[in-house]
C-alpha positions in Angstrom: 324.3 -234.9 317.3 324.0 -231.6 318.7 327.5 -230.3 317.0 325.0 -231.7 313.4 322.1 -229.2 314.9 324.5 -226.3 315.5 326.6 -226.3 312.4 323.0 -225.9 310.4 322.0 -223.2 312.8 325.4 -221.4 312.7 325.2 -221.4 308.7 322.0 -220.7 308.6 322.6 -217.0 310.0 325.0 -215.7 308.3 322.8 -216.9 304.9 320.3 -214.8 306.4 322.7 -211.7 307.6 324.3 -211.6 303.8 320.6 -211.8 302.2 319.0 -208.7 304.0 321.2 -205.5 302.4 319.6 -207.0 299.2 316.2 -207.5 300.2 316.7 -204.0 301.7 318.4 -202.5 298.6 315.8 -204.5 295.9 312.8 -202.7 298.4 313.6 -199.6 297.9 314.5 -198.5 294.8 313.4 -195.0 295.0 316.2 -194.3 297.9 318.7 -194.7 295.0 317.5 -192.2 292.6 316.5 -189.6 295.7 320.6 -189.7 296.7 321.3 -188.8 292.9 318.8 -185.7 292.4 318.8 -185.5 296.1 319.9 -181.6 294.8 317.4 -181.4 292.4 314.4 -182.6 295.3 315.6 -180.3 297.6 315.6 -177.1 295.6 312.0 -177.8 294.6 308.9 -175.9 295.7 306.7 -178.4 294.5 306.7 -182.1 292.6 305.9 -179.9 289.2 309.5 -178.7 289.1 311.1 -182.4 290.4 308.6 -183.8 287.4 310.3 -181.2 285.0 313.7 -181.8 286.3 313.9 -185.7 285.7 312.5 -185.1 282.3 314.9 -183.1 281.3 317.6 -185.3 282.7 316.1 -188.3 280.2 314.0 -190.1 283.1 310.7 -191.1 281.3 307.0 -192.9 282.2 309.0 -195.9 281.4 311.5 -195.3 283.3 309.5 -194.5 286.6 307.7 -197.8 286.2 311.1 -200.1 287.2 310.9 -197.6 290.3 307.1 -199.1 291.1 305.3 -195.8 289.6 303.0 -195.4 287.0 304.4 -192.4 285.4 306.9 -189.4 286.4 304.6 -187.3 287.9 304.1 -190.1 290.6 307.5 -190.5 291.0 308.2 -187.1 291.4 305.3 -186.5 294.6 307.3 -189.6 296.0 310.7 -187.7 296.3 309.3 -184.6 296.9 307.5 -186.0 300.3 310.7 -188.0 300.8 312.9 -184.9 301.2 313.0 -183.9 305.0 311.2 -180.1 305.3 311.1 -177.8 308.1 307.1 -178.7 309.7 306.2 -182.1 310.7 303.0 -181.8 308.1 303.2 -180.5 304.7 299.8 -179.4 302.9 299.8 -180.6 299.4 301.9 -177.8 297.4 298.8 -175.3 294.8 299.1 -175.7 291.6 302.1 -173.1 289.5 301.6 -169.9 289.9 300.2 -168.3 286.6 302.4 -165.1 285.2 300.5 -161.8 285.8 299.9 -159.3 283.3 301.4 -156.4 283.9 301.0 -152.7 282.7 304.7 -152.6 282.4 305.6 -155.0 279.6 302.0 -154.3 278.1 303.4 -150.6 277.3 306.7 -152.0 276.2 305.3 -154.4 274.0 303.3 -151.3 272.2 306.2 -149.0 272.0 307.9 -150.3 268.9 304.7 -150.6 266.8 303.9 -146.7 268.2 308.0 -145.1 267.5 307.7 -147.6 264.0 304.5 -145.3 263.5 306.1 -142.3 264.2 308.7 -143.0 262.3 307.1 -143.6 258.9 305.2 -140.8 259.4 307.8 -138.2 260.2 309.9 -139.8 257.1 306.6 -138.7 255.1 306.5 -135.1 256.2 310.3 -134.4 256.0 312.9 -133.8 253.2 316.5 -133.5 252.6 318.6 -134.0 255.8 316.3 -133.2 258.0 315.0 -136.9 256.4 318.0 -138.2 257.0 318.1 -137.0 260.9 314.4 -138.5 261.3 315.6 -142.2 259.8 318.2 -142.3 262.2 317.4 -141.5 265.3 314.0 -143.3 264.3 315.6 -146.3 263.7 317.8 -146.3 267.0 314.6 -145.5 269.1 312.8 -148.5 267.4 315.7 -151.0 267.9 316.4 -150.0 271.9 312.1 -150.1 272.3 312.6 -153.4 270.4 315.5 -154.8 272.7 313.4 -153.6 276.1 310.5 -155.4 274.8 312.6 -158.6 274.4 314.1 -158.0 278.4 311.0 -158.4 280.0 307.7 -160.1 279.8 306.7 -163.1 278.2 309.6 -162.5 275.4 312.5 -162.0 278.1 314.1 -165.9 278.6 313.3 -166.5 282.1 316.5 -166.7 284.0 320.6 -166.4 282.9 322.0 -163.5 280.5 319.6 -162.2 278.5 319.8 -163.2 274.7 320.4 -159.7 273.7 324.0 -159.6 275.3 324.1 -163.8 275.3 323.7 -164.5 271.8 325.4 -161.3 269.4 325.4 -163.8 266.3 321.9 -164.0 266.6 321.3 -161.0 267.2 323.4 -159.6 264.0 321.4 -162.3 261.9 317.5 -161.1 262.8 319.0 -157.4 262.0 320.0 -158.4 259.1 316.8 -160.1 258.1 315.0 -157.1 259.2 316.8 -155.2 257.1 316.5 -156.7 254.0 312.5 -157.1 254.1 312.8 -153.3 254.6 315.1 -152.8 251.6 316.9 -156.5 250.3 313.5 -156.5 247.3 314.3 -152.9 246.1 318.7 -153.8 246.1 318.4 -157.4 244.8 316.0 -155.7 241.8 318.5 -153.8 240.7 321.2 -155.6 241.0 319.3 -158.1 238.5 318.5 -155.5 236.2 321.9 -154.9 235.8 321.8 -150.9 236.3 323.0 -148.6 238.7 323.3 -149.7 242.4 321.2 -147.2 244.8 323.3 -145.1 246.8 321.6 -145.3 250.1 320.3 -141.9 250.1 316.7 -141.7 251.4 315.7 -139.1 249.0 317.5 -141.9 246.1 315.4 -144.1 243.7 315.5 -147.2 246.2 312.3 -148.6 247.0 312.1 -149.4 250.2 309.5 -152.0 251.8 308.0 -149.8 254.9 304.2 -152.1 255.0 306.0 -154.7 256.3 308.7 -153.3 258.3 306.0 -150.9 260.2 303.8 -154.4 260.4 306.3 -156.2 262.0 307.3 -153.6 264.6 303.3 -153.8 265.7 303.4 -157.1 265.8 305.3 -157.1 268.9 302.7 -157.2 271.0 300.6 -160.3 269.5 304.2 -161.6 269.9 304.1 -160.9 273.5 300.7 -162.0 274.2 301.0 -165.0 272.3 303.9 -166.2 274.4 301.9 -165.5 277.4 299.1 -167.4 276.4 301.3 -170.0 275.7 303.0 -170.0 279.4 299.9 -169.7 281.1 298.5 -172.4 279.5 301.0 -174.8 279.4 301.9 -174.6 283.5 297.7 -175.0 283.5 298.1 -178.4 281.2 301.1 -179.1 283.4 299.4 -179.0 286.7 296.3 -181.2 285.2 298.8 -183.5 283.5 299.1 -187.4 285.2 301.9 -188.2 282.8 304.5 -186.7 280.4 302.6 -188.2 277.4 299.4 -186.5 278.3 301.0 -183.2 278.5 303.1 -183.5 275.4 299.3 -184.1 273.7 297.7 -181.2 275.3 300.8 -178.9 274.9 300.9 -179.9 271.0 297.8 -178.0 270.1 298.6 -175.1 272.2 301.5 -173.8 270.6 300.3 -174.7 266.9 297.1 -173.0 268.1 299.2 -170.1 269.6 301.6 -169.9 266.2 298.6 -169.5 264.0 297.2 -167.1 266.5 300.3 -165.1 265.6 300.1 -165.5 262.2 296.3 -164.3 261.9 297.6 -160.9 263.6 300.6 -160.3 261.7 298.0 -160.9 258.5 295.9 -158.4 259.7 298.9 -156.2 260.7 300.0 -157.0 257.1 296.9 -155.9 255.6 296.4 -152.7 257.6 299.7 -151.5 257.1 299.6 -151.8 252.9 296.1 -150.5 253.0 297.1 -146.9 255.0 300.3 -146.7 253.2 299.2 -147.4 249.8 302.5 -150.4 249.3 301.8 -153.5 248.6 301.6 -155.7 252.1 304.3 -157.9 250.8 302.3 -161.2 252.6 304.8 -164.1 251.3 307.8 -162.2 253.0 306.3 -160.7 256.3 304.2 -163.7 256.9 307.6 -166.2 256.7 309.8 -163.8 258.7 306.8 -163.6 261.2 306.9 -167.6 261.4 310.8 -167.7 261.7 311.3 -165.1 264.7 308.0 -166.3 266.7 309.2 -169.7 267.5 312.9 -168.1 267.4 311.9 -166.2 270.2 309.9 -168.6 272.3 312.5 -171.3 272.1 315.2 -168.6 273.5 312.7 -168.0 276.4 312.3 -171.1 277.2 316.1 -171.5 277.3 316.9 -173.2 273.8 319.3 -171.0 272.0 321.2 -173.0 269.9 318.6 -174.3 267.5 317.4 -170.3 266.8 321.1 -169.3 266.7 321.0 -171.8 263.7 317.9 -171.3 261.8 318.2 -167.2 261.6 321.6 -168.0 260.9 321.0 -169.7 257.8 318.3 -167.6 256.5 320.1 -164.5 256.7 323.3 -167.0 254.9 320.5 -167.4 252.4 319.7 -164.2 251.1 323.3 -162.7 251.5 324.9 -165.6 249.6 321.9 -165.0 247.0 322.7 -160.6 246.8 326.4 -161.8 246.9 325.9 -164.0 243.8 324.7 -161.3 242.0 327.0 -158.9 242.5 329.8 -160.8 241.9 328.6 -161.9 238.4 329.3 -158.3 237.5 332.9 -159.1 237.9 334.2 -160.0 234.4 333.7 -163.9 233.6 331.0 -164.5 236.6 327.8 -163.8 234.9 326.8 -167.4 235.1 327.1 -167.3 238.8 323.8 -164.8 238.8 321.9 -167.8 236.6 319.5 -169.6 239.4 319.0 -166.1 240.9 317.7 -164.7 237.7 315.8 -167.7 237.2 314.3 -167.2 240.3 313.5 -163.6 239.6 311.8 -164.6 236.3 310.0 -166.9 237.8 308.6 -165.1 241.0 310.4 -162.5 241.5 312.8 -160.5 244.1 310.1 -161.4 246.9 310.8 -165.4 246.4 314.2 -165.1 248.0 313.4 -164.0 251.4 310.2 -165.9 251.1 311.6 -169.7 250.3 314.8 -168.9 253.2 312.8 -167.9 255.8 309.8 -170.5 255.5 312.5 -173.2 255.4 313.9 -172.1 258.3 310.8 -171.2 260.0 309.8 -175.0 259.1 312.7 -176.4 260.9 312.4 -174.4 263.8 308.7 -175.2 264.3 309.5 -178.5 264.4 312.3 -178.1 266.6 310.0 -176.2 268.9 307.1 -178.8 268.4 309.4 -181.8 270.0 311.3 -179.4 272.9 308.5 -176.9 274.3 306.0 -179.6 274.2 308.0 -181.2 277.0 307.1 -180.3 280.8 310.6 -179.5 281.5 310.2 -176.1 279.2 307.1 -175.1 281.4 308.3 -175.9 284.9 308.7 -172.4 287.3 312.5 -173.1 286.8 312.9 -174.5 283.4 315.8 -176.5 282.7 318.2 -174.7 280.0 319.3 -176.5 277.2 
């Protein structure tokens, strides 16, 4: 009898002993995921960025519920007071702290629109190759104030190479598209008509587009102030927000709001710039390239390069397979190849090419931009890149 009570007391305990690492391990499940991001949790300044950081690694309000948490936000103030910190007490961490405005990148913003000014104006008032001397050196000012513009502020991408020296494909592309709303109309018109080429003198019998051009240089700083609106905002959402799915519905309205925002200056812009220089304000093409290189611009600084990369890219395909089309049906037995183009033309004209491949583009990329900076991970201090 007593070896019968012993031998159900001696199994008895080990039972127990093999049962508690799983009770222990089934307990805790947050201990699991804190060891994988353990990185991540530490490097934080707040639960905002841990929040941001899971997101962008795929973990979801679903996802935090089989860890006993009602959404990722929860999850995130979990592991952030999990991770061991110098003190004994931490205060709850302030809300993000909102980009200033600053004089500097104000002035920057304004110094393309004012050398784009002075430009047209000295292009006006001078002749021969004195002309020639102005466009040039006016040009290389206005593309060096555009690039310092682009390097800091609320168009510089917040951390890594800058796009300028990160991304020369890009960079080749949105020249090019600049360059042909300034003079792809006034080349692809005669190259339809069938005459003479112009020669590229500035003094030649090539029209060139300057309401636009000279609109889109001021527009850089609606550009810039857009983006800032947008940032401040969205780390303002994002510190309100309980759950991913509320921010994505908050941020969703802020950047449509802040695109047509944009689109409402560069009208303006549009308008002003036709009116004072007595051109037509070419709307359909400066309003479309406007679209295209906002959202261009915010996704690269917000760290998404790839899908800008591709959508200037294949506008600027667009209207140099369409000019290349046409100029090689003057080669003998290619006419047919400048049909749809002169169809086009006939239709609505040299302006409908740069129109239809930039609002494409511009279409994809807003919607592109609608799904990846409505997300908390493009708003966190220390965004994730792509």
């Amino acid at each position: 009898m007593p070896d019968a009570e012993t031998r159900p007391g001696a199994g008895s305990e080990p039972r127990k002993g093999r049962r508690k690492p799983l009770r222990r391990g089934a307990g805790d499940p947050v201990k699991t995921l804190l060891h994988h991001h353990r990185d991540l949790c530490e490097r934080a300044v707040d639960p905002l960025e841990i929040a941001a950081g899971l997101e962008a690694q795929g973990v979801t309000d679903r996802t935090a519920a089989r860890f006993r948490h009602r959404d990722v936000f929860s999850l995130a103030e979990e592991l952030y007071a999990r991770v061991p910190r110098d003190g004994a007490a931490q205060p709850r961490p302030e809300p993000p702290r909102l980009p200033p405005v600053r004089i500097g990148w104000v002035l920057l913003t304004l110094l393309p629109g004012a050398l784009a000014t002075a430009l047209v104006t000295g292009l006006r008032l001078t002749h021969g190759r004195i002309r020639t001397t102005v466009a040039l050196g006016g040009l290389l000012a206005v593309a060096l104030a555009v690039r310092a513009a682009l390097r800091r502020g609320p168009l510089a991408p917040g951390s890594g190479t800058p796009s300028w020296r990160a991304a020369p494909g890009t960079r080749l592309c949105t020249l090019w598209l600049l360059g042909y709303a300034l003079l792809g109309d006034g080349l692809l018109r005669a190259a339809v008509a069938g005459g003479p080429l112009p020669t590229g003198a500035l003094d030649g019998r090539w029209p060139v587009a300057t309401a636009p051009a000279l609109a889109l240089a001021l527009a850089c700083a609606p550009a810039a102030w857009c983006a800032h609106l947008l940032t401040t905002g969205a780390r303002r959402k994002l510190a309100r927000s309980r759950g991913l799915e509320d921010f994505t519905a908050a941020a969703r309205p802020l950047l449509t709001g802040t695109f047509a925002l944009f689109l409402g200056a560069l009208t303006g812009l549009l308008a002003l710039c036709g009116t004072v220089l007595h051109q037509s304000a070419a709307y359909p093409q400066g309003l479309t390239l406007g679209a295209l290189l906002l959202p261009a611009r915010l996704l690269v600084v917000h760290q998404h390069r790839h899908a800008p990369a591709l959508a200037l890219g294949a506008a600027a395909a667009a209207e140099a397979v369409t000019l290349g089309l046409v100029l090689a049906a003057r080669l003998p037995g290619c006419t047919a190849l400048a049909a749809p183009v002169r169809a086009l033309d006939d239709t609505w004209g040299p302006a409908a090419v740069p129109t239809l491949a930039c609002a494409a583009a511009a279409l994809a990329l807003l919607v592109h931009a609608l799904r990846t900076l409505t997300r908390a991970s493009a708003h966190a201090p220390a965004g994730a890149p792509e």
